[in-house]
Phi, psi and omega in degrees: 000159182243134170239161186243166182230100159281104194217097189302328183288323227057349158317301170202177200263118208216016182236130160284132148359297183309302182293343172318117173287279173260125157259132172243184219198126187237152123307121181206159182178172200307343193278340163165195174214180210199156190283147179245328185200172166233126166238128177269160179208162192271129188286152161289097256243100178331318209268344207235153164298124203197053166305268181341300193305318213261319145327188173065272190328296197313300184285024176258009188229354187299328179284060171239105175292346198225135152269098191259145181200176220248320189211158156181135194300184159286332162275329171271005175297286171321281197284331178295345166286324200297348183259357205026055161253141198248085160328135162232135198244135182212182177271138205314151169052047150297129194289147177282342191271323174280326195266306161342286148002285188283326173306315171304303203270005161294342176277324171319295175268214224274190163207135187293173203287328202290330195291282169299010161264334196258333183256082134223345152310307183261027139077359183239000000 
């Protein structure tokens, strides 16, 4: 399945959603996962209506089961479930390596039901 990162580093995950420049987008599974792309994307311009803008982000991720981000509001929170990428909310500068890790071996071992909805929602 493929996950995303809102992340300035690629290091860790350290971006709100809106504000995000770059995602990067990992291929992952149990056995294990590999950089798949760095995608730039258009920041969200806080002071403007940015309905479109956050549409526009959401679908430059759709083939994405999972969004791990640092912050993201509740409308864009919505469409991205509604596109079924499934947001994960963690703490600024969570290393992407540790959460890869833990994401492999939860497909390894048993995968919690929240888990096994979303990739069976996109269908892998």
């Amino acid at each position: 399945m493929k996950v995303a990162f809102c992340s300035n580093n690629g290091v860790s995950v350290n971006e709100h959603f809106g504000r995000s420049r770059y995602i990067y987008i990992y291929d992952v599974d149990e056995d294990g996962y590999t950089l798949s792309e760095k995608r730039e994307l258009i920041v969200v311009d806080g002071s403007k209506e940015h309905k479109d803008t956050t549409e526009s982000k959401v679908r430059s991720i759709k083939d994405c089961a999972l969004l791990y981000v640092c912050a993201i509001g509740g409308p864009a929170a919505a469409v991205s479930v509604r596109n079924k990428i499934h947001p994960i909310k963690v703490d600024e500068n969570t290393d992407i390596v540790n959460l890869l890790e833990r994401l492999k071996n939860l497909l390894r071992a048993n995968p919690p039901i929240w888990l096994k909805k979303v990739i069976q929602t996109k269908g892998e």
